[in-house]
DSSP file (Angstrom, degrees, kcal/mol; ACC not computed):
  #  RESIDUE AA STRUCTURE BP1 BP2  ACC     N-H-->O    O-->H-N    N-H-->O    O-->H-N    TCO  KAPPA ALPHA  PHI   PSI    X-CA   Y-CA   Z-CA
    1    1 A X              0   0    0      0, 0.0     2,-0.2     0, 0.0     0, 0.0   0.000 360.0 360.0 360.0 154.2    2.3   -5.8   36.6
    2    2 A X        +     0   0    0      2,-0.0     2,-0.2     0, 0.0     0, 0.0  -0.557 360.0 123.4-139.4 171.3    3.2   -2.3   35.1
    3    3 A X        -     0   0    0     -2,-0.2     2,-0.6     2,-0.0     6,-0.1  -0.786  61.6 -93.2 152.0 178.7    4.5   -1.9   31.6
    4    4 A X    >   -     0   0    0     -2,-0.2     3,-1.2     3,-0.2     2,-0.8  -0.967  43.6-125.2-100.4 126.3    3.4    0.2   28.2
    5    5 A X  T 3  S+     0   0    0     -2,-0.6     3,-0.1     1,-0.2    -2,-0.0  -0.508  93.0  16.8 -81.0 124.6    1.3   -2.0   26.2
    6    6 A X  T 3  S+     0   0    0     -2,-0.8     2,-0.3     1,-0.4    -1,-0.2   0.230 102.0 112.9 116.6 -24.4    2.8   -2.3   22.3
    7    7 A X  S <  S-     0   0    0     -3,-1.2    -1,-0.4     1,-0.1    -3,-0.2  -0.658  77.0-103.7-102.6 140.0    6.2   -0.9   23.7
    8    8 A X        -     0   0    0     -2,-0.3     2,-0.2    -3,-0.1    -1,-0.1  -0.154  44.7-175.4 -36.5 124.4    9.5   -3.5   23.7
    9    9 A X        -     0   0    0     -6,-0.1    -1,-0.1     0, 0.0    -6,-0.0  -0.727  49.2 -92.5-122.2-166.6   10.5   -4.9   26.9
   10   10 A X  S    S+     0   0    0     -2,-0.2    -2,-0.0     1,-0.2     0, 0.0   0.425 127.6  50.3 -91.5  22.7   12.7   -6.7   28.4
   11   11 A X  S    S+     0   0    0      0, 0.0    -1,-0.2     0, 0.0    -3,-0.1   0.727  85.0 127.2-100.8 -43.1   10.4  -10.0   27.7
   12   12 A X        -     0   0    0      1,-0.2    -4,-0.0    -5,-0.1    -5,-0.0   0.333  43.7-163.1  -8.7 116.3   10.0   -9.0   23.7
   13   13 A X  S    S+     0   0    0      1,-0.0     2,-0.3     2,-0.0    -1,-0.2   0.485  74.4  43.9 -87.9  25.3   10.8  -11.5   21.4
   14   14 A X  S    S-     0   0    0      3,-0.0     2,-0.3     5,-0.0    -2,-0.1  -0.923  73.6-157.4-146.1 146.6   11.2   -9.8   18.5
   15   15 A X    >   -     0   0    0     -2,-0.3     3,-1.3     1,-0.1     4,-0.1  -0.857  48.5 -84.0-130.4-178.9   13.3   -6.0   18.4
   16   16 A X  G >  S+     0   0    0     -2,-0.3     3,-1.3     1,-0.3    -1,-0.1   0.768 127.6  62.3 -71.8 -36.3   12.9   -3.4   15.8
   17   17 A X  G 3  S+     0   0    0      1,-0.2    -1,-0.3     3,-0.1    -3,-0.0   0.879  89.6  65.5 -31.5 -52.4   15.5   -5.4   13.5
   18   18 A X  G <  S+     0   0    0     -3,-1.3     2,-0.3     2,-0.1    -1,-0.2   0.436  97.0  73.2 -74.4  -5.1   13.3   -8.5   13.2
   19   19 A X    <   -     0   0    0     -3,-1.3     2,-0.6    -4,-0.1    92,-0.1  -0.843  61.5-153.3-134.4 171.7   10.7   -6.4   11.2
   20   20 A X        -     0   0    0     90,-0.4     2,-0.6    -2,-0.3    82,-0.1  -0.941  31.9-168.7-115.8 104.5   10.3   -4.9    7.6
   21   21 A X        -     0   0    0     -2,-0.6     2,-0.5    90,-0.0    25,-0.2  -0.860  17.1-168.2-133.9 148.3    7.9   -2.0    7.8
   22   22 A X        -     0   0    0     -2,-0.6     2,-0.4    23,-0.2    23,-0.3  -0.874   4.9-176.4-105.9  96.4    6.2    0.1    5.4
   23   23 A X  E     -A   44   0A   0     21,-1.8    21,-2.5    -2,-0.5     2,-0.4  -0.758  11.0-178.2-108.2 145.6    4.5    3.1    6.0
   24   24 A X  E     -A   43   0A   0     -2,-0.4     2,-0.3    19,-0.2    19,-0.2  -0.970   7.1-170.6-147.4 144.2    2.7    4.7    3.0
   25   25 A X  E     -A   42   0A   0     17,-2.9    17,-3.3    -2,-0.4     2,-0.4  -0.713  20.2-132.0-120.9 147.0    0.4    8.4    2.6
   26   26 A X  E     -A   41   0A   0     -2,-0.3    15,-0.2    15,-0.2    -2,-0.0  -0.965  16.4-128.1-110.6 124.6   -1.8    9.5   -0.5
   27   27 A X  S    S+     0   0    0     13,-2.5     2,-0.3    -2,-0.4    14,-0.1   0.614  96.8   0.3 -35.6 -23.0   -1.8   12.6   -2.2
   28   28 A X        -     0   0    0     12,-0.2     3,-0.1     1,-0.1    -2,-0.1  -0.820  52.6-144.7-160.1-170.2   -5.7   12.7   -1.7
   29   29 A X  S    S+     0   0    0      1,-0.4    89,-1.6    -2,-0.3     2,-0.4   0.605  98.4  43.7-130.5 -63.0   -8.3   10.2   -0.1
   30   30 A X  E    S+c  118   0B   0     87,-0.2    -1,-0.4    89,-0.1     2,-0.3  -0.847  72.8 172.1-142.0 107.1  -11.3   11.2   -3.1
   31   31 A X  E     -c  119   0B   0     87,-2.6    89,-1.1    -2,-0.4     2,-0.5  -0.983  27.3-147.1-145.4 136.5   -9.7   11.3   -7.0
   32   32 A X      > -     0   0    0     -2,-0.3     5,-3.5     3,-0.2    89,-0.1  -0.809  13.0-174.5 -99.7 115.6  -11.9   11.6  -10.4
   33   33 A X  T   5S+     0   0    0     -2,-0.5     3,-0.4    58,-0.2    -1,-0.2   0.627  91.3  65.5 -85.1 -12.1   -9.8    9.4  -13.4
   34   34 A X  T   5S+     0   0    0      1,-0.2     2,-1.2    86,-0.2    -1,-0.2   0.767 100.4  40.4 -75.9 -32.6  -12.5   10.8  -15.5
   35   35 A X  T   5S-     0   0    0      2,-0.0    -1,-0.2     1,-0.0    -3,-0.2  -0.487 126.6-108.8-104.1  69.4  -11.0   14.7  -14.9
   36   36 A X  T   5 +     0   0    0     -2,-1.2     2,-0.2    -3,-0.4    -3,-0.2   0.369  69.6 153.1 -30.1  89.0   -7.6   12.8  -15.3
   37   37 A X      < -     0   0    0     -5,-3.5     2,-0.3    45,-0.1    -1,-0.1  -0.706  26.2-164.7-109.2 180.0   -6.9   13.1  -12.3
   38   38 A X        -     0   0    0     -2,-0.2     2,-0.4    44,-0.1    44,-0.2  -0.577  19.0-118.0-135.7-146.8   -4.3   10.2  -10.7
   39   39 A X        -     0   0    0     -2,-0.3    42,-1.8    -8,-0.1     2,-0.5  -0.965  18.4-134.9-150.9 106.0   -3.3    9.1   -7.0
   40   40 A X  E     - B   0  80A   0     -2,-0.4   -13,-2.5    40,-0.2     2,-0.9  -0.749  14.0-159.9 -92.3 138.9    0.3    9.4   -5.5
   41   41 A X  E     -AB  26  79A   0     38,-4.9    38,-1.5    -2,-0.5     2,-0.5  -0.878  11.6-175.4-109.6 108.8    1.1    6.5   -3.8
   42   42 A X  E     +AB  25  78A   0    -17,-3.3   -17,-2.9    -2,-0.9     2,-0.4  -0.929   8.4 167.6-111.1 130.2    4.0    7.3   -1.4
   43   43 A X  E     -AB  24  77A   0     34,-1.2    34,-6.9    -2,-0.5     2,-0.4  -0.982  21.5-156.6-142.2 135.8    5.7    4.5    0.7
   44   44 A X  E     -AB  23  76A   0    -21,-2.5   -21,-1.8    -2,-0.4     2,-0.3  -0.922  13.1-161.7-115.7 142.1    8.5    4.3    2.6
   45   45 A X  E     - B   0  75A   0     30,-2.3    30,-3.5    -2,-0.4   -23,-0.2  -0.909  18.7-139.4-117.4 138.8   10.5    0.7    3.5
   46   46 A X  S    S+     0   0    0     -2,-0.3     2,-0.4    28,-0.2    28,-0.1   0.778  86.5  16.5 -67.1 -39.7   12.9   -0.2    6.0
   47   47 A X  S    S-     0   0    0     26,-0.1    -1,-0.1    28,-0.1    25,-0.1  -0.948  98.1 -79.5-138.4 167.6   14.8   -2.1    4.1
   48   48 A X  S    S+     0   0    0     -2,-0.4     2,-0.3    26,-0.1    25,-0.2  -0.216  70.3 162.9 -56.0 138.5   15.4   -2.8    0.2
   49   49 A X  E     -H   72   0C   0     23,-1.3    23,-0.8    55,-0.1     2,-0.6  -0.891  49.5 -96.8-157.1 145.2   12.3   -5.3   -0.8
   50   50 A X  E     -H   71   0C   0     53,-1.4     2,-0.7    -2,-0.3    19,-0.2  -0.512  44.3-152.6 -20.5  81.6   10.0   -7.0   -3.2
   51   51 A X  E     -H   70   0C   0     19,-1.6    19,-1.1    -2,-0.6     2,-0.8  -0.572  15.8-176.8 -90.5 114.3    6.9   -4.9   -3.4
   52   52 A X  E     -D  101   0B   0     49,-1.6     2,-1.5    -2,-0.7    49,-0.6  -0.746   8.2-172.4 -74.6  88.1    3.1   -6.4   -4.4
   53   53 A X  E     -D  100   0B   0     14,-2.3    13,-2.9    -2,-0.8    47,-0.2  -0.545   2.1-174.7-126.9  92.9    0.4   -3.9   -4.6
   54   54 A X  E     -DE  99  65B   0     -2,-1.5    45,-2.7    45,-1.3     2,-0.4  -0.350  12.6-148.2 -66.4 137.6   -3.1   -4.9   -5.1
   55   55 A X  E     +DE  98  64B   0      9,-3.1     8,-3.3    43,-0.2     9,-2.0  -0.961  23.2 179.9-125.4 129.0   -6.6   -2.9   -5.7
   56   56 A X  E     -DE  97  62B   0     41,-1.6    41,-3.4    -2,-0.4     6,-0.2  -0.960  24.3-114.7-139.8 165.1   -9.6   -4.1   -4.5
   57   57 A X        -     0   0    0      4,-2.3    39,-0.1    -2,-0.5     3,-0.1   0.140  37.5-106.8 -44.6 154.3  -13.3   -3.2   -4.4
   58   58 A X  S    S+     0   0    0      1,-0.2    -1,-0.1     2,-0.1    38,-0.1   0.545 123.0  57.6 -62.1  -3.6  -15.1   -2.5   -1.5
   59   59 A X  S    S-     0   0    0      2,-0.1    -1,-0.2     0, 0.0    -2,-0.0   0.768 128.0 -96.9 -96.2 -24.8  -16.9   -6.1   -1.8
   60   60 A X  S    S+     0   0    0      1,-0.1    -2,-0.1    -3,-0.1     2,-0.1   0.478  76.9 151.4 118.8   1.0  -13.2   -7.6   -1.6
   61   61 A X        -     0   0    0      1,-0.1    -4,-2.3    -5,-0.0     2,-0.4  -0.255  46.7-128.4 -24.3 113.9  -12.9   -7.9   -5.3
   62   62 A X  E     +E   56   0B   0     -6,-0.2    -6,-0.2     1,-0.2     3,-0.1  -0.621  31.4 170.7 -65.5 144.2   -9.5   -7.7   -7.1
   63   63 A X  E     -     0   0B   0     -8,-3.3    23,-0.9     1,-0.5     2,-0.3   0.531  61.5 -10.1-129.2 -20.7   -9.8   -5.3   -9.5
   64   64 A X  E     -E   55   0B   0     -9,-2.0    -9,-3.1    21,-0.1     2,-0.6  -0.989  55.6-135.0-154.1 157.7   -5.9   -4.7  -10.9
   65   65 A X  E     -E   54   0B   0     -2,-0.3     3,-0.3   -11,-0.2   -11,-0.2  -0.861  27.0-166.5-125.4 109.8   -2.7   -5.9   -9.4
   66   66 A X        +     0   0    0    -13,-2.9     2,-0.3    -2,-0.6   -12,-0.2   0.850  66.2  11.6 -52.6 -52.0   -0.9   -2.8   -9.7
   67   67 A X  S    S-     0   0    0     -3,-0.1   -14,-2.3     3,-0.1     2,-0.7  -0.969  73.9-158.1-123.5 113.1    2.8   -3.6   -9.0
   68   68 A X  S    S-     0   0    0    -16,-0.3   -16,-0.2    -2,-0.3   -17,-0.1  -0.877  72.5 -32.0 -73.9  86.4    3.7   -7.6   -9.0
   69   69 A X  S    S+     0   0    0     -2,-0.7   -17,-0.2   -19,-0.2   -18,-0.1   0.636  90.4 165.6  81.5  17.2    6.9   -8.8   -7.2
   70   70 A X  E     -H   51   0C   0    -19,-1.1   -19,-1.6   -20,-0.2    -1,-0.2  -0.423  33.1-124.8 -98.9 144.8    8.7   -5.2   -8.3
   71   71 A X  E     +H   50   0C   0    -21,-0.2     2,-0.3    -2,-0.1   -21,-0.2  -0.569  34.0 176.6 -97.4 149.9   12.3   -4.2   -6.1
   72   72 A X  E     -H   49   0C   0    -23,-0.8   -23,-1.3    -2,-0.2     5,-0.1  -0.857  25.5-108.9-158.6 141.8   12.4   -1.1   -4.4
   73   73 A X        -     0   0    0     -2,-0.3   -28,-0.3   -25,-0.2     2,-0.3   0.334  36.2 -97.6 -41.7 159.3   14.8    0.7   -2.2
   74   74 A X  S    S+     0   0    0    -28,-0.1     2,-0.3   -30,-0.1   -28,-0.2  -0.679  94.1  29.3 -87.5 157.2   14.6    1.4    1.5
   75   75 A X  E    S+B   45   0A   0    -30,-3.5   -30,-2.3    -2,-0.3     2,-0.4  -0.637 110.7   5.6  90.3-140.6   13.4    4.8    2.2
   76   76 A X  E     +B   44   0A   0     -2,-0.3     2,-0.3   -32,-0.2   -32,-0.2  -0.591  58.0 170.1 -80.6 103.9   10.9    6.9    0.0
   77   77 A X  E     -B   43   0A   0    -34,-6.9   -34,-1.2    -2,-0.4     2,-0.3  -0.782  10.4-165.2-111.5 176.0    9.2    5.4   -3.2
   78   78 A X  E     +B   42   0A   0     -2,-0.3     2,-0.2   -36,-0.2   -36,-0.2  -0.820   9.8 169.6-163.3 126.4    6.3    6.9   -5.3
   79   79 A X  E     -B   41   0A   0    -38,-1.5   -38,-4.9    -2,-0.3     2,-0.4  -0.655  24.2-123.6-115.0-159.9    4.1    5.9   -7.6
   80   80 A X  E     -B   40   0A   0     -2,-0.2     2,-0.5   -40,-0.2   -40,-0.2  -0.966   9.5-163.3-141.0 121.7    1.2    6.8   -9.5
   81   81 A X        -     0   0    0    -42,-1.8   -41,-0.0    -2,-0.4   -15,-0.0  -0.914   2.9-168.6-103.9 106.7   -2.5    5.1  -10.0
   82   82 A X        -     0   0    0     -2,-0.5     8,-0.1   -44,-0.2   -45,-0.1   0.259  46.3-114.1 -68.6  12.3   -4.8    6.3  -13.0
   83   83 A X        +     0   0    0      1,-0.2     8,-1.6   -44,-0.1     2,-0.3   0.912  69.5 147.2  54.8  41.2   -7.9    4.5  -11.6
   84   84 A X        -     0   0    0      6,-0.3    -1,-0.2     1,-0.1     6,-0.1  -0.806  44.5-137.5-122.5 150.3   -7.7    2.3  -14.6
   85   85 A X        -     0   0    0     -2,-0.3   -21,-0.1     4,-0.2     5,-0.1  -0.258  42.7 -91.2-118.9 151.2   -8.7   -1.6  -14.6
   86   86 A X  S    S+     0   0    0    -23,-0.9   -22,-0.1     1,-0.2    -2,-0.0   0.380 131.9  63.7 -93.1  35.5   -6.4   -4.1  -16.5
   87   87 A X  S    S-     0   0    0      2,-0.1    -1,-0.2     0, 0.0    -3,-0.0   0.597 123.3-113.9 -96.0 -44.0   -8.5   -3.7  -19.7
   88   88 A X  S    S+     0   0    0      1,-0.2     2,-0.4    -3,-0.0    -2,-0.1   0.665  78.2 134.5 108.1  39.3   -6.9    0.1  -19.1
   89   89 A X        -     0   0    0      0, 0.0    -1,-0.2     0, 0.0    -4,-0.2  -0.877  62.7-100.7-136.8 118.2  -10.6    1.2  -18.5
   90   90 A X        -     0   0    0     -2,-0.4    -6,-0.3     1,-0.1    -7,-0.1   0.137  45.8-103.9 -48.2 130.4  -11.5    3.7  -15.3
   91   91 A X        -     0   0    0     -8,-1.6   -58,-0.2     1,-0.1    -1,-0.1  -0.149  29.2 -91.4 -28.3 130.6  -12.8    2.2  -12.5
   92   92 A X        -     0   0    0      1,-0.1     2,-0.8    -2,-0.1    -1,-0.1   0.620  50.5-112.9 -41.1 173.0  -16.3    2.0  -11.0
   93   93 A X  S    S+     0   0    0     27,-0.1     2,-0.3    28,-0.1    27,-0.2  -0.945  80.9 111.1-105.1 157.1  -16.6    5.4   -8.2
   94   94 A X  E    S- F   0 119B   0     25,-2.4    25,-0.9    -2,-0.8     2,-0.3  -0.954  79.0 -70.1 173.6-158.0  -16.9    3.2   -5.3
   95   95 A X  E     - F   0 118B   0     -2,-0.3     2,-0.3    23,-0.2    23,-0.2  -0.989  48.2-174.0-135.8 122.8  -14.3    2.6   -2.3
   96   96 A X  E     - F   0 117B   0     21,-1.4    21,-1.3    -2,-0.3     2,-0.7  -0.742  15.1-149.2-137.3 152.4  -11.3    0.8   -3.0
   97   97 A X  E     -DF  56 116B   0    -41,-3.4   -41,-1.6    -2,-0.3     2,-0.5  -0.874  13.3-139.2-123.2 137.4   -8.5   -0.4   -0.7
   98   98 A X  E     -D   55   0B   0     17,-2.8     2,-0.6    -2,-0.7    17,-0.3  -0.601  19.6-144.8 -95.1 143.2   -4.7   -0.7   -1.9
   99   99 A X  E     -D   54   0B   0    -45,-2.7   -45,-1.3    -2,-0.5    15,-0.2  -0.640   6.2-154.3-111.3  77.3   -3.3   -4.1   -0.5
  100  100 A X  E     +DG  53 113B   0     13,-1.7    13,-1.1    -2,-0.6     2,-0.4  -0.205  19.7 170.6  48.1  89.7    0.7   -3.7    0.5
  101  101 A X  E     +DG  52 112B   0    -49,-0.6   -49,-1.6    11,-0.2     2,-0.4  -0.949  15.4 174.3-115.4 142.2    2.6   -7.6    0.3
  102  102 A X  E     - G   0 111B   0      9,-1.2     9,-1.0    -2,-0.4     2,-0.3  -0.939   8.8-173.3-134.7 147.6    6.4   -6.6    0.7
  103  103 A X  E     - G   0 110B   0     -2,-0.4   -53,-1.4     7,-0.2     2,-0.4  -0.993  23.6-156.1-147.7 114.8    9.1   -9.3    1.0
  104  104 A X  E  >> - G   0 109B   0      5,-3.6     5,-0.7    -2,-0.3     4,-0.6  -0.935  17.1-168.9 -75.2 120.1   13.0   -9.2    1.8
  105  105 A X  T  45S+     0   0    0     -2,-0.4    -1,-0.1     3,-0.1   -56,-0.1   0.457  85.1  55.4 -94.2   8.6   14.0  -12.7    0.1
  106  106 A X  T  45S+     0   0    0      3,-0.1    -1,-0.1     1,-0.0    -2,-0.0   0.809 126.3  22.1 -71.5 -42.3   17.5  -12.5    1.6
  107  107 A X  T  45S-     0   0    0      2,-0.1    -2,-0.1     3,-0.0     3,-0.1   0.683  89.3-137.3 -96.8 -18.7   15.9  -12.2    5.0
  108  108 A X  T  <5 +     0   0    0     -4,-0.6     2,-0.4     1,-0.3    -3,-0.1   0.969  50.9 154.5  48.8  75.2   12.4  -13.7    4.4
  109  109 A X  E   < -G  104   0B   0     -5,-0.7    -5,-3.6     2,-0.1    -1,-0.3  -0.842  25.2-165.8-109.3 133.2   11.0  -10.4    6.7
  110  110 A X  E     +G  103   0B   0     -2,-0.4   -90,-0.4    -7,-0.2     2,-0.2  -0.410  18.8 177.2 -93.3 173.9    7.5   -9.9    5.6
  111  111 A X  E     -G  102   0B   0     -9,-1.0    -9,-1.2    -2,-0.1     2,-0.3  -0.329   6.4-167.6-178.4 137.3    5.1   -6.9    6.1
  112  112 A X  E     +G  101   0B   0    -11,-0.3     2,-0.3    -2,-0.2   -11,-0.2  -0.851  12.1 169.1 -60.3 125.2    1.4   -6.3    4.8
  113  113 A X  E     -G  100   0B   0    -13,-1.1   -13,-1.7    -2,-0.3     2,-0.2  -0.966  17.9-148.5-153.2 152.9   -0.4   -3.3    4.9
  114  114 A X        -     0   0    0     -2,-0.3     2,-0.3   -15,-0.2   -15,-0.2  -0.804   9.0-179.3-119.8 156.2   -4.0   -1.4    3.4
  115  115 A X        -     0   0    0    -17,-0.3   -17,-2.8    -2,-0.2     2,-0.1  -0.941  17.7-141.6-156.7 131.0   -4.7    1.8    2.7
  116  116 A X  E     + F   0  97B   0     -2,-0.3     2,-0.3   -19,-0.2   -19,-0.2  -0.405  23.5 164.8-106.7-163.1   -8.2    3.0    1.3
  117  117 A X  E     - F   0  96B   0    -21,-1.3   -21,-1.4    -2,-0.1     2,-0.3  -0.846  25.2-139.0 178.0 157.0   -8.8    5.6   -1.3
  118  118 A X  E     -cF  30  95B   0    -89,-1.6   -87,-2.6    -2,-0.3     2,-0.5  -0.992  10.0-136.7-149.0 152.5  -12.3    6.1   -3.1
  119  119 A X  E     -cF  31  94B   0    -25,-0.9   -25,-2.4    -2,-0.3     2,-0.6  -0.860  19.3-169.5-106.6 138.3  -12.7    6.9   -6.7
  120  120 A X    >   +     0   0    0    -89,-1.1     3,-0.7    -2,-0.5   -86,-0.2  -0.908  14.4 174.3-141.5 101.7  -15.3    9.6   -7.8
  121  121 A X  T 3   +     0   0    0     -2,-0.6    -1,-0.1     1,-0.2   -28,-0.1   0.504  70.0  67.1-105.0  15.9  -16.2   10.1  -11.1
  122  122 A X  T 3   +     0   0    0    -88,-0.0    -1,-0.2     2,-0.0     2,-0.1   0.452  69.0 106.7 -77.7  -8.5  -18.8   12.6  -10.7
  123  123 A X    <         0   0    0     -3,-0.7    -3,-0.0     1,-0.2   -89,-0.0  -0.463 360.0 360.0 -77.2 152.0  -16.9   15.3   -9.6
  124  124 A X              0   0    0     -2,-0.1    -1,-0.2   -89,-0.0    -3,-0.0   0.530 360.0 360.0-119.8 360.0  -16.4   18.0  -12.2
């Protein structure tokens, strides 16, 4: 049997329609909130959705939930993370993973995604 493995055939049960996806890039990998610096979070959506955006520790700790149940547009969004805790006090240096929940509630299409990042407050 021959085929591409990942790519739609003519067996698929699902086509490019049937999913919500989210792709999202950082301005940097390695950012000091102590040399106020911040992190741009850019993510693009397929379609208008309800966006969730979690930070957690490298043990699997929550440490903020950044954006909560917040609408945003298909295409290109961006925000910005100060490495700040929800006391509004900078974050450990460690390795921290940003946690993706997006939700169409017209369509109930889901999509998840992580994206990691480390915070470095030594750097001068």
């Amino acid at each position: 049997m021959k085929g591409t493995p990942g790519a739609p055939n003519s067996i698929s049960l699902k086509s490019p329609e049937d999913e919500l996806y989210i792709n999202i890039s950082l301005n940097k990998k390695v950012f000091s909130p102590k040399n106020n610096e911040s992190l741009e979070i850019r993510f693009s959506l397929s379609e208008s959705a309800k966006v969730t955006i979690k930070v957690f520790n490298s043990d699997g700790n929550e440490s903020l939930e950044l954006i909560k149940h917040q609408d945003f547009g298909a295409g290109e969004n961006i925000i910005r993370f100060y490495g700040k805790d929800r006391n509004n006090k900078i974050l450990p240096s460690g390795l921290y993973i940003l946690y993706f929940e997006v939700l169409n509630s017209e369509t109930g299409k889901t999509a998840s995604k992580g994206v990691s990042f480390i915070i470095s407050n030594k750097l001068e």
